[in-house]
C-alpha positions in Angstrom: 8.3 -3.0 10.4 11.6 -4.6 11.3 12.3 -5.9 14.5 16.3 -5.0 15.0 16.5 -7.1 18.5 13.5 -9.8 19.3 10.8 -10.8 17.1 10.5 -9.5 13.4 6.9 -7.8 12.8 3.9 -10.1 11.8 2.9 -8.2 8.4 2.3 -10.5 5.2 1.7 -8.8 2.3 0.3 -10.5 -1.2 1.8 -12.4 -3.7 -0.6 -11.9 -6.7 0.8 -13.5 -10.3 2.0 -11.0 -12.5 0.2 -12.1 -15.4 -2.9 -10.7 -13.9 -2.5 -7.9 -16.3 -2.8 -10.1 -19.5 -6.8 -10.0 -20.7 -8.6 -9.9 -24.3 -10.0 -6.8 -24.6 -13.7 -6.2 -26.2 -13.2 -2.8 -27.6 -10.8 -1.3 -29.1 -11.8 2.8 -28.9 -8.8 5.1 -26.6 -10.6 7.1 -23.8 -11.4 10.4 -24.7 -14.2 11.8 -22.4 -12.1 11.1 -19.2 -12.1 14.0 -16.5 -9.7 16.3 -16.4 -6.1 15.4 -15.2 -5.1 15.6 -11.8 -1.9 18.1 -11.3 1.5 16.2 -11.5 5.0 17.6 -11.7 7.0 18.4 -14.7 8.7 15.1 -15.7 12.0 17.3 -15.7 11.7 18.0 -11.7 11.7 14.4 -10.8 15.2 13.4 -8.7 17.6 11.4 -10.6 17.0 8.3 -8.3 13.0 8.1 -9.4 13.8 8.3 -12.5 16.3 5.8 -12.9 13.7 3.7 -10.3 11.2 4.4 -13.2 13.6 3.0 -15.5 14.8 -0.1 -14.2 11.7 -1.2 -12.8 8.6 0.1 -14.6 10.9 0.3 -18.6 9.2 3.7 -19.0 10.2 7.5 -19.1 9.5 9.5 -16.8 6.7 11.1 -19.0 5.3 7.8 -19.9 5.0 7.6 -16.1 2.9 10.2 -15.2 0.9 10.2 -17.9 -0.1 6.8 -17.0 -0.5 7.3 -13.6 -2.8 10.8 -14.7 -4.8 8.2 -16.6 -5.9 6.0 -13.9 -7.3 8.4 -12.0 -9.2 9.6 -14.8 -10.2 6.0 -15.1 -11.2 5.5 -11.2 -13.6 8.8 -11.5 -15.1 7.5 -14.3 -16.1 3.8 -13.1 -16.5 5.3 -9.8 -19.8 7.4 -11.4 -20.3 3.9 -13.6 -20.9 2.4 -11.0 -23.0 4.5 -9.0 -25.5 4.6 -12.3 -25.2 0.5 -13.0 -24.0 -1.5 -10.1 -25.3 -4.8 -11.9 -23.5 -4.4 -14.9 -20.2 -2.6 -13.3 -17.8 -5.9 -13.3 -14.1 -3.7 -12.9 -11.9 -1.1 -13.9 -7.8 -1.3 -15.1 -5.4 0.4 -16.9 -3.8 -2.7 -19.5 -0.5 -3.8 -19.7 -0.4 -1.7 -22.3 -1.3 1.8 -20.8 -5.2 1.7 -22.3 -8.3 2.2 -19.8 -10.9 -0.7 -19.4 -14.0 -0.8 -18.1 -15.5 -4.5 -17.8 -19.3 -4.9 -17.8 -22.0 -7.9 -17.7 -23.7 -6.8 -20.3 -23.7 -5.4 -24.1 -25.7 -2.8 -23.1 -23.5 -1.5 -20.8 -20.5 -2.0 -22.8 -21.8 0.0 -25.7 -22.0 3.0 -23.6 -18.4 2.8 -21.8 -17.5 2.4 -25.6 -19.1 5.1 -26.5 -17.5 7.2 -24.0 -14.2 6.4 -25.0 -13.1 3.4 -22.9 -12.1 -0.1 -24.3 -14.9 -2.6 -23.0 -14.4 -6.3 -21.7 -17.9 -8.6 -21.1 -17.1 -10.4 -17.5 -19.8 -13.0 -16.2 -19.8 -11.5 -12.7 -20.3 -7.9 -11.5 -18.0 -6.3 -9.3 -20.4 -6.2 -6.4 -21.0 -10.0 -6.5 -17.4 -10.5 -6.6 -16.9 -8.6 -3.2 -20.4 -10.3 -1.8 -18.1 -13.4 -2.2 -14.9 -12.0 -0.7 -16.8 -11.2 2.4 -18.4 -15.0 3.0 -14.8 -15.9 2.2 -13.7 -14.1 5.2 -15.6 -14.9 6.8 -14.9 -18.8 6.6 -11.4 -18.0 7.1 -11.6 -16.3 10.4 -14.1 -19.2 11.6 -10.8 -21.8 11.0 -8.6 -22.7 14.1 -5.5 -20.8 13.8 -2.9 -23.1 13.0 -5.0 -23.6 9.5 -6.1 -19.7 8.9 -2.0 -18.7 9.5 -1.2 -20.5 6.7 -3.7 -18.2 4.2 -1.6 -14.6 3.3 -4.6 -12.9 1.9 -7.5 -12.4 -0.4 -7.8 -10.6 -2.8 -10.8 -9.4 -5.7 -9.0 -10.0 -9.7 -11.4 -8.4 -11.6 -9.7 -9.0 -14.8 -10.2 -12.4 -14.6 -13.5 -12.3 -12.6 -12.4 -14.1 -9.6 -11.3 -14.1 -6.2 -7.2 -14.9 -5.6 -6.2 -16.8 -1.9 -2.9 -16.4 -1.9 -1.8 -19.9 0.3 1.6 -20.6 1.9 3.5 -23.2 0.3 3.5 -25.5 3.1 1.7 -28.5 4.7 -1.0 -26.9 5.8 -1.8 -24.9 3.1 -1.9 -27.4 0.7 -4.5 -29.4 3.1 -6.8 -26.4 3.1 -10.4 -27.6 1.7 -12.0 -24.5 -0.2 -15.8 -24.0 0.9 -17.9 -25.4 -1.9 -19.8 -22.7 -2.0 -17.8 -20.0 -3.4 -17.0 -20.3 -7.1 -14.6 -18.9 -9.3 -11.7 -18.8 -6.8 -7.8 -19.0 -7.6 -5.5 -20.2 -5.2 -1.5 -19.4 -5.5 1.4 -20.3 -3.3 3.4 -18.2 -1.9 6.6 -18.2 0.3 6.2 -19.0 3.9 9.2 -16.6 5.2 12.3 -17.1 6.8 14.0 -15.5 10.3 14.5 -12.2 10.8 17.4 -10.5 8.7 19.5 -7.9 11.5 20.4 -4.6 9.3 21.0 -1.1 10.0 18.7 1.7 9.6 19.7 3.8 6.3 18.4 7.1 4.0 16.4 10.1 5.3 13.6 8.8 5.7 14.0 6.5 9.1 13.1 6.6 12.8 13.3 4.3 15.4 11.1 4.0 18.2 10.7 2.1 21.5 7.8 1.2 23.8 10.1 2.9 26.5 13.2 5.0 26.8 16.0 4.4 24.9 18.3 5.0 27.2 16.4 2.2 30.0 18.9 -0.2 30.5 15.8 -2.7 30.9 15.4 -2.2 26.3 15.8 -5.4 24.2 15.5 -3.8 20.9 13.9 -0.8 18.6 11.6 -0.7 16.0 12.6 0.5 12.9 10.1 2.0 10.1 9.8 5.2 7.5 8.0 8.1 7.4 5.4 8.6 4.9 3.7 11.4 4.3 4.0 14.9 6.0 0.0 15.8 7.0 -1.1 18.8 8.5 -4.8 19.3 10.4 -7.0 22.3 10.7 -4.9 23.7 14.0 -2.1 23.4 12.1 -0.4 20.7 14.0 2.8 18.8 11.8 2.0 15.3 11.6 3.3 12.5 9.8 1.5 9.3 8.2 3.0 5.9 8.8 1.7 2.7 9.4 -0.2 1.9 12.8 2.5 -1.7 13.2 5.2 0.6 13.7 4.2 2.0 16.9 5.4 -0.3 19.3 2.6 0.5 22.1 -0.1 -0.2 19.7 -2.0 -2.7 22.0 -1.4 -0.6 24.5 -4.0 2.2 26.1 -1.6 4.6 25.7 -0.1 4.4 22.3 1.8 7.1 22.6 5.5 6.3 21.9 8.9 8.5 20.9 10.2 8.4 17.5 13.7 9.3 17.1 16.2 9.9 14.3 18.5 6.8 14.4 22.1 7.6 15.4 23.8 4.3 14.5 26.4 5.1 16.5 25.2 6.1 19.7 21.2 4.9 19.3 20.3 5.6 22.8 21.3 9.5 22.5 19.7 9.7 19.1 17.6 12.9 18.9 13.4 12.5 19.1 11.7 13.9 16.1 8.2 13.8 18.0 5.9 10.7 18.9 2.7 8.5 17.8 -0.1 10.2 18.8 -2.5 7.9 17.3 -2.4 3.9 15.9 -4.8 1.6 14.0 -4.5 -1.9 13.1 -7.5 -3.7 11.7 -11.0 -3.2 13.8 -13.7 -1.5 11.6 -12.0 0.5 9.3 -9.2 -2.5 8.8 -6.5 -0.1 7.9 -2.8 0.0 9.1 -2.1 3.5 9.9 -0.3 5.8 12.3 0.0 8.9 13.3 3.1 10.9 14.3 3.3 14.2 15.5 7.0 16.2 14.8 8.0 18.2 17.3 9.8 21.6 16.7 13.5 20.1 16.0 11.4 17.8 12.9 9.8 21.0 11.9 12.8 23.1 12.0 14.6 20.6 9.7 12.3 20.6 7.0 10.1 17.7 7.7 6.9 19.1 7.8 7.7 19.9 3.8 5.1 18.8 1.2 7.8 16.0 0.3 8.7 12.4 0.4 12.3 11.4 0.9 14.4 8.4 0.1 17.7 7.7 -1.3 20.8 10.5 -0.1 18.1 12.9 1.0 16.4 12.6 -2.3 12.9 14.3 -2.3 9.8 14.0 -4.3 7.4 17.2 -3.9 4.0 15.5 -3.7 1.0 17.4 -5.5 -2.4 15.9 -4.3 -3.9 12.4 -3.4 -4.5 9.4 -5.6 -6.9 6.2 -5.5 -5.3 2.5 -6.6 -6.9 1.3 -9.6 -5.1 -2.0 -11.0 -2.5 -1.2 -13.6 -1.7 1.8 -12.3 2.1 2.7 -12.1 3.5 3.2 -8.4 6.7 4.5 -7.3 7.5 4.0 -3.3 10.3 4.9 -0.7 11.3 3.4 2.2 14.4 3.4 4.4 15.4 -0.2 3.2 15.0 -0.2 -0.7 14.5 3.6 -1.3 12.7 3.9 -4.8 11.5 1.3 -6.2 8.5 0.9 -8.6 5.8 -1.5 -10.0 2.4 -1.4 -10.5 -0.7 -1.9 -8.8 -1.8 -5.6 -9.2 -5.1 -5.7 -7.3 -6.9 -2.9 -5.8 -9.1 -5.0 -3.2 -6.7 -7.1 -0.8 -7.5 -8.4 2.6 -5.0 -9.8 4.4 -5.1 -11.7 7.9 -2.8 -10.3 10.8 -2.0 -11.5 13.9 0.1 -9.2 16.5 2.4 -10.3 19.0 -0.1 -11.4 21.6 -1.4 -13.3 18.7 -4.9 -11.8 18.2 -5.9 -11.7 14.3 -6.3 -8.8 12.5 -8.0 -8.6 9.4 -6.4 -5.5 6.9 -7.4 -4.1 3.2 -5.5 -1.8 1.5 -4.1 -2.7 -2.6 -1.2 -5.0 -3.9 1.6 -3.4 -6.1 4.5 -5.3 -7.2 7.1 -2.7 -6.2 9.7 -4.7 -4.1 9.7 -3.2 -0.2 11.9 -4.4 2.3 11.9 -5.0 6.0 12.3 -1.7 7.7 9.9 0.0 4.5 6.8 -0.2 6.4 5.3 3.2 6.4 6.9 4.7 4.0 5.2 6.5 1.0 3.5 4.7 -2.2 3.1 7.4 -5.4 1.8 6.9 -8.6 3.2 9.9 -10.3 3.7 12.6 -8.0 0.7 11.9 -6.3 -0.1 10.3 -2.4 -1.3 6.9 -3.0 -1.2 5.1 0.1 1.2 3.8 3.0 3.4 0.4 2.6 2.2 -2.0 5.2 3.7 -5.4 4.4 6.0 -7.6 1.9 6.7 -11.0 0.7 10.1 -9.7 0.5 10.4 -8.2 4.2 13.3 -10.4 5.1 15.5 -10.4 1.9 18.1 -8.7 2.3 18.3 -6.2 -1.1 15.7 -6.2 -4.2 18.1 -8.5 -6.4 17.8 -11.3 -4.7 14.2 -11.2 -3.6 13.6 -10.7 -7.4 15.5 -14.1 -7.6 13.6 -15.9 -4.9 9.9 -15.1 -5.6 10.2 -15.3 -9.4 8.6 -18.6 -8.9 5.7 -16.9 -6.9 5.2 -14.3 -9.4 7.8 -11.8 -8.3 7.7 -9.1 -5.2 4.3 -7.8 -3.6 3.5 -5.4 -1.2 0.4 -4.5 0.3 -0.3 -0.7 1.1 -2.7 0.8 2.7 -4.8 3.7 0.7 -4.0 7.5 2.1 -7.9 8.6 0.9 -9.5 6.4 3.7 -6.5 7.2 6.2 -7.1 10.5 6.2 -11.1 10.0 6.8 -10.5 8.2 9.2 -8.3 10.3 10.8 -10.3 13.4 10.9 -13.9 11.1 12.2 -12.1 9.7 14.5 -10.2 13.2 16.1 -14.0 14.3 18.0 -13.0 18.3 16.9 -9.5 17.4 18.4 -5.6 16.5 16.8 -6.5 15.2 13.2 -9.0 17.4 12.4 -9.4 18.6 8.6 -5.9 16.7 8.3 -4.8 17.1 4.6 -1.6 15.6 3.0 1.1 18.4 2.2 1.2 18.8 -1.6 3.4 21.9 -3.3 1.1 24.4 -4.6 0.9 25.4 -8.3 2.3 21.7 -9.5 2.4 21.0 -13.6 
C-alpha cells in the first residue's frame, strides 16, 4: 500500500537469496505419474505485455511458462498425499532451477518410492514437520523481544532445499546485535535493506483505486491510499466482489471497516467516481493472512470488472482459469498498478513475517516469497503462475523504489527483489467461514470457462 500524503504503509516483505534454488539432486528419473494438469490457457492468448514480462524476467516462452507452472501443481498434489501417508520422512517439495520436480525425504526408503513414482529424490536430515516445529518456537522468541529489537527482523521463513530456517535481518545496528536462541539449529540469517522514505507517485494502469477512511471531498483529508485490485470473486448470492489485501483498507483497525474505493481521477481526485467499498479486512490474528474484501457496485459491474480477469499494463487482461497453491520454484507472473507485469519465481512457500500497523501493534503474517519485483502502490494486486489465481501481493523490499531497474540495481547485493503474497486458497476459506451464511458465502474466484 502506498501512502500518497502521510505515512507510507508498514508491510516488509522477504528478501530470500536467490541461490536457494541451487541443490544436488539424488535421483535422476522425470515425473511421470503426476495428476492430471490443471486447465491453463493457450500460450497464443496470453497479452503481449505477459509475454514479453515472461521474457525479460523469467528467459522462457510463454509455453515453457505454463508448462512449468502446470507442473508444480502436479507436484504440490502429489507431496501433499506424501505427506499425508509419511509425515516423518516428508522433508519438502520444489520444482529445480531447471524445471524437474523433487521430492526430499529422510530416508531411503522413502526416496525409493517417490523415485519410483517418477520424481527426482533428495535425502534431507530434517522432515518438513520438524522444520515448521522450529519456525514456530522461533516465533515465538521473536514476538517475546522488546520492539526496538523484533523491528529490526523482516521475516522467517522454512528453505526446504537446504533444510533450514532463513531470518531475513535488517542491515543495521540492531540487527547485527541480535543473539540467535541456542536452541534452534540449522538457521540462516541474511541481511536485508532497512528502507528508505516514502517515494510520492501517481496512481497508473487499470487496475487502481484509491480509498480514504472518509470522504474525499472532506476538506479535513490529509491523503489517500492507493492499492490494486486483485481478483474479481463472486459468492453464492451472486454478489461481485474483489480480493485485495486487508492493509489497503484504510479503516482496518477500525469497527467499521467499511471504506469507499474509487477509481483515481488524477486530475480532480476528490470527484473521482466510487467503484464500491471494503466490506470486509484481515490483517494477521488467527488465520495471519492479509486480505480484503471489496464489493463493486453497479458502475464497477457495468464496466466489466466483475470479468473473470486480471488487468495491468494499458488495460491489458489476463483471463484467469482456476486457483493455484505456491510450491518453491514455481514460476509467477503478477500485476499491479505500479510495475504492471512482472515475473519471478516462488522462492519459499512458508514465510512469516512481523507487522506492525500505524498504532504500532504487531502483526504476525504468512503467505509465500517470489522474486517478482512489486512496487509501492502493488499491494493487492494479482500473483499467477500460468493463468492460474495464486495468491494476493502484500509486501516488498522494493516498495519505495521508484521503477524495477533500479531496485534490480539496489538489492542485487541482498539477493535481488522479494515479495511476499498472500495465498488465494486460504483467502477464500477464510472468507466463506467467516461470512455466518452471509456476504462471502461459497465465494469462488472468477475463472473463464472451457480454458486450454
Amino acid at each position: 500500500m502506498r501512502k500518497l500524503v502521510a505515512r507510507r504503509a508498514a508491510v516488509k516483505a522477504v528478501a530470500i537469496a536467490s541461490t536457494v534454488l541451487l541443490a544436488p539432486l539424488f535421483g535422476t528419473a522425470t515425473a511421470s505419474a503426476a495428476p492430471e494438469a490443471p486447465a491453463q490457457l493457450e500460450a497464443d492468448t496470453l497479452p503481449p505485455e505477459l509475454v514479453q514480462a515472461i521474457a525479460r524476467d523469467l528467459k522462457m516462452t510463454p509455453t515453457e511458462y505454463l508448462d512449468r507452472a502446470a507442473r508444480a501443481q502436479q507436484l504440490r498434489d502429489y507431496a501433499r498425499d506424501f505427506r499425508s501417508e509419511r509425515p516423518d520422512a516428508y522433508a519438502g517439495a520444489w520444482i529445480g532451477a531447471d524445471g524437474k520436480p523433487v521430492v526430499a525425504v529422510t530416508s531411503l526408503d522413502a526416496a525409493h518410492v517417490a523415485a519410483a513414482d517418477g520424481y527426482q529424490t533428495r535425502l534431507a536430515p530434517v522432515s518438513a514437520d520438524s522444520l515448521e516445529g522450529s519456525l514456530i518456537q522461533l516465533n515465538q522468541w521473536i514476538t517475546g523481544l522488546p520492539r526496538e529489537i523484533s523491528q529490526g527482523i523482516n521475516s522467517v521463513a522454512i528453505d526446504f532445499l537446504n533444510s533450514q530456517l532463513v531470518l531475513s535481518v535488517a542491515n543495521t545496528a540492531a540487527g547485527h546485535m541480535l543473539n540467535l536462541p541456542t536452541l534452534l539449529a540449522n538457521i540462516k540469517v541474511i541481511l536485508s535493506p532497512n528502507g528508505g522514505g516514502p517515494v510520492e507517485r501517481r496512481p497508473m494502469g487499470g487496475d487502481t483505486y484509491i480509498s480514504a477512511p472518509i470522504s474525499l471531498k472532506d476538506t479535513s483529508l490529509k491523503g489517500v491510499d492507493v492499492c490494486s485490485f486483485g481478483f474479481n470473486s463472486v459468492d453464492a448470492a451472486g454478489n461481485a466482489l474483489n480480493i485485495s489485501a486487508g492493509h489497503c483498507d484504510p479503516n482496518l483497525s477500525k469497527g467499521n471497516q467499511e471504506a469507499t474505493v474509487y477509481l483515481p481521477d488524477v486530475r480532480d481526485i476528490p470527484s473521482s467516481p466510487e467503484l464500491g467499498a471494503f466490506v470486509r479486512a484481515t490483517l494477521g490474528g488467527q488465520t495471519a493472512l492479509d486480505y480484503s474484501v471489496i464489493k463493486l457496485n453497479d458502475r464497477a459491474v457495468r464496466a466489466g470488472m466483475d470479468q473473470p480477469s486480471v488487468r495491468a499494463a494499458n488495460g491489458t487482461t489476463l483471463s484467469i482459469t482456476g486457483t493455484a497453491e505456491p510450491i518453491t520454484g514455481a514460476p509467477v507472473c503478477k500485476s499491479g498498478q505500479s510495475s504492471t507485469f512482472t515475473c519471478g519465481f516462488v522462492v519459499a512457500d512458508r514465510v512469516e513475517t512481523q507487522l506492525y500497523t500505524a498504532e504500532g501493534e504487531s502483526k504476525i503474517v504468512r503467505g509465500f516469497a517470489n522474486s517478482a519485483c512489486t512496487l509501492g502502490g502493488d499491494s493487492g494486486g494479482a500473483i499467477v503462475s500460468g493463468t492460474l489465481a495464486l495468491g494476493i501481493t502484500s509486501g516488498s523490499n522494493a516498495a519505495d523504489a521508484p521503477n524495477c531497474n533500479e531496485a534490480n540495481i539496489a538489492l542485487a547485493q541482498y539477493g535481488g527483489t522479494a515479495s511476499l503474497g498472500i495465498p488465494i486458497r486460504p483467502i477464500l476459506a477464510d472468507i466463506d467461514a467467516s461470512s455466518g451464511g452471509g456476504l462471502g458465502s461459497g465465494i469462488t474466484v472468477r475463472t473463464r470457462p472451457n480454458a486450454g
